[in-house]
C-alpha positions in Angstrom: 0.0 0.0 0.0 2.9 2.3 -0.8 0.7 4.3 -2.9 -1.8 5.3 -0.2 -2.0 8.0 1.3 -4.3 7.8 4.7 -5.2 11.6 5.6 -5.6 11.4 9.1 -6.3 15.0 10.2 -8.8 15.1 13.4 -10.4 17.3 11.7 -11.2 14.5 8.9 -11.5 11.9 10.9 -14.3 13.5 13.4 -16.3 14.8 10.5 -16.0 11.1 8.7 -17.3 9.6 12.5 -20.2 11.6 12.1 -20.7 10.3 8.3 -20.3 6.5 9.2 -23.3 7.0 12.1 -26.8 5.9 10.3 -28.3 8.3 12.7 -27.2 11.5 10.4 -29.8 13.0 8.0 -29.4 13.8 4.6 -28.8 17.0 5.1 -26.3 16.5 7.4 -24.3 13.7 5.2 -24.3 15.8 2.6 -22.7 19.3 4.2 -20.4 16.9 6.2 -19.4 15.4 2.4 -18.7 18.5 0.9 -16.8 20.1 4.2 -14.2 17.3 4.3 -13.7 17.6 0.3 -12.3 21.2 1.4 -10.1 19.2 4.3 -9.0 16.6 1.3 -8.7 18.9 -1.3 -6.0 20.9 0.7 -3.7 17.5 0.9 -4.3 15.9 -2.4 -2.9 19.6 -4.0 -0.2 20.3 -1.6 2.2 19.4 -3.7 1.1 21.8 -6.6 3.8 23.6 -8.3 4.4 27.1 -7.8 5.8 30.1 -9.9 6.3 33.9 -8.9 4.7 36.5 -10.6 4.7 40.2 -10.6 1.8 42.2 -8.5 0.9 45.4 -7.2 -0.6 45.4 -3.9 -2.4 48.7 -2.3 1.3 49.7 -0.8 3.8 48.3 -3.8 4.9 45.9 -6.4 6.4 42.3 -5.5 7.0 39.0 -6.9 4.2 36.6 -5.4 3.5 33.0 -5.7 0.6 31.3 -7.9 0.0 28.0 -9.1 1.5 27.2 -12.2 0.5 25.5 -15.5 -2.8 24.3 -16.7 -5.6 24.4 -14.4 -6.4 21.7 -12.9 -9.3 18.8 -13.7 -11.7 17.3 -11.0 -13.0 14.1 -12.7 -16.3 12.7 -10.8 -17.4 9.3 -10.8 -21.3 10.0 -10.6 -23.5 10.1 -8.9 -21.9 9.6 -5.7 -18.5 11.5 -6.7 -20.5 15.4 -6.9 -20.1 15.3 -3.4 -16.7 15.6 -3.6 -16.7 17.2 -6.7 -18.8 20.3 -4.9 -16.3 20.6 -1.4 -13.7 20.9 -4.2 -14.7 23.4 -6.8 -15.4 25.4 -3.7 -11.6 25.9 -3.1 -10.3 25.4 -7.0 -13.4 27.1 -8.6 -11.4 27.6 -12.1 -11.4 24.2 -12.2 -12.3 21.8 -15.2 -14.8 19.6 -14.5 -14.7 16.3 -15.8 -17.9 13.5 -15.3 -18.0 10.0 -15.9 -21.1 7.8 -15.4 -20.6 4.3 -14.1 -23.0 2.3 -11.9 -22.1 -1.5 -10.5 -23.5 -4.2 -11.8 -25.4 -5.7 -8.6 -24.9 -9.5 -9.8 -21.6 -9.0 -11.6 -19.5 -6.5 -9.4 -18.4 -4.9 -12.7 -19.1 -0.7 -13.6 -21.1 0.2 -16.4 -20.8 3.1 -18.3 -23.4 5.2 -19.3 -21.9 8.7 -19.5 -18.6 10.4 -20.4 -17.6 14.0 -20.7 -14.5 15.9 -20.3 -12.5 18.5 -21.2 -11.0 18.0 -24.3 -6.7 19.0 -23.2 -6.2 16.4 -20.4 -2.3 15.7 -21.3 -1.1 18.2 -19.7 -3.2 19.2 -16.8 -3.5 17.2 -13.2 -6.4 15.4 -13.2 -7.9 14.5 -9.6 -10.8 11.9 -9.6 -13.0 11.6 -7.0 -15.2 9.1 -5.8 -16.5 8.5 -2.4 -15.6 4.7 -2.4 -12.7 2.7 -3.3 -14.6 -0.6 -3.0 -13.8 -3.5 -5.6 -11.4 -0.8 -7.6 -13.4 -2.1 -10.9 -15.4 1.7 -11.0 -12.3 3.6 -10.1 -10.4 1.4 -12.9 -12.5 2.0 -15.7 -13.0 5.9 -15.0 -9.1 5.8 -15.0 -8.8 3.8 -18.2 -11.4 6.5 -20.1 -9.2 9.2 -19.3 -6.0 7.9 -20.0 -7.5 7.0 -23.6 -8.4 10.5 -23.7 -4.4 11.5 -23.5 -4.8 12.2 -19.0 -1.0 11.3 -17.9 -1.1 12.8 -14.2 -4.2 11.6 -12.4 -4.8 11.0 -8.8 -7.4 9.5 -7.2 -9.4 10.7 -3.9 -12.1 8.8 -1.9 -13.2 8.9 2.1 -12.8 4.6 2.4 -11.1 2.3 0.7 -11.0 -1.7 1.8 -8.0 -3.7 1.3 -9.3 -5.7 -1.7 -9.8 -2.3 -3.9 -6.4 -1.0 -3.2 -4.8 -4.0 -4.4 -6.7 -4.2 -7.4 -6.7 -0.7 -8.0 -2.7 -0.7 -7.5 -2.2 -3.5 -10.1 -4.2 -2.1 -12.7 -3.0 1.7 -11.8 0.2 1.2 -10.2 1.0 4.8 -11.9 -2.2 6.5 -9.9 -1.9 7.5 -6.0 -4.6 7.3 -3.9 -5.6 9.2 -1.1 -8.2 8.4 1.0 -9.9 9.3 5.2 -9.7 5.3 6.0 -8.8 2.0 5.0 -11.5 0.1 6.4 -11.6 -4.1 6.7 -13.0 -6.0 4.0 -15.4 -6.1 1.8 -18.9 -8.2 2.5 -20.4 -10.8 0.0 -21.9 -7.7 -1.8 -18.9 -5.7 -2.4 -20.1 -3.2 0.4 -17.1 -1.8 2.6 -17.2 -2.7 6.0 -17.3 -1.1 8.3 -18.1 1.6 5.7 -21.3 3.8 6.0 -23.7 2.4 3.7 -24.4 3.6 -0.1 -22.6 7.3 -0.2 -25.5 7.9 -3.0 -28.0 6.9 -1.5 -27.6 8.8 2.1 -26.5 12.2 0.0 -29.7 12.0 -2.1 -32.0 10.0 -0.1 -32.7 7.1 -2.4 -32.7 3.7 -1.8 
């Protein structure tokens, strides 16, 4: 698991206790979800290169620092992933929004595709995808895979849990694609659920069943 990052920030980790309880409303789920994609988002760029440039403030002129290159892309697996997606583009609102429609097969285990869009320069930009859950790895494999046919060559991939079967098969189909997640949780159960996990992230943000 040399590729995983755990962010363990108590800040994280308390809002992600309140997410696992079954006791939280929807409304709660979903501002929880979107405050610790700010948290996340502030690790999985803080290794963004920097460049000086000239300003003027109110008092003089100086050299001050700004990201450099491309902007970046947030890539969300729907539906679950716009959670993220939201918490994000609040910090990085110039963003470029990718989405990429997959829902598991409930018999199978395996993602279906049934949407694709992004922006049409990927090569050279960062792309971050986001998805709640790192489950089986199949979803996060295929969104992956549609990108890199589309030219992406700097992706990294953010979820809240992960179980130990999805980060192996995620790392040996992507072993070029870090992921960060909030936990590493046990296993997975006979339905490809995480456990302990906190149930279907779509379902509690949008209150379907």
């Amino acid at each position: 698991m040399s590729n995983v990052t755990v962010l363990d920030h108590p800040l994280i980790q308390h809002k992600l206790t309140i997410m696992r309880n079954k006791e939280t409303s929807i409304a709660g789920f979903r501002r929880l979800l979107r405050e610790i994609a700010h948290l996340m988002c502030y690790e999985v760029t803080r290794d963004l290169e920097l460049e000086m440039v000239p300003i003027e403030t109110p008092m003089t002129e100086m050299e001050s620092p700004t990201i450099k290159g491309k902007k970046l892309v947030f890539a969300s697996i729907l539906r679950a992933g716009n959670g993220l997606l939201d918490g994000m583009l609040d910090l990085v609102p110039a963003a470029r929004v990718a989405h990429i429609g997959l829902y598991r097969d409930h018999e199978t285990l395996e993602p279906v595709e049934y949407y694709f869009k992004a922006p049409a320069d990927l090569a050279n930009r960062l792309i971050i995808v986001v998805d709640p859950m790192l489950a089986t790895g199949n979803s996060a494999t295929a969104a992956i895979e549609k990108l890199k046919e589309r030219g992406a060559n700097n992706i990294r991939f953010l979820c809240l849990l992960a179980a130990p079967e999805g980060i192996k098969h995620f790392a040996e189909a992507q072993p070029d694609v870090p992921v960060y997640t909030a936990s590493i949780d046990t296993h997975l159960n006979e339905k490809g659920y995480i456990i302990p996990g906190l149930g279907d992230a779509g379902d509690r943000m949008y209150g379907t069943k």
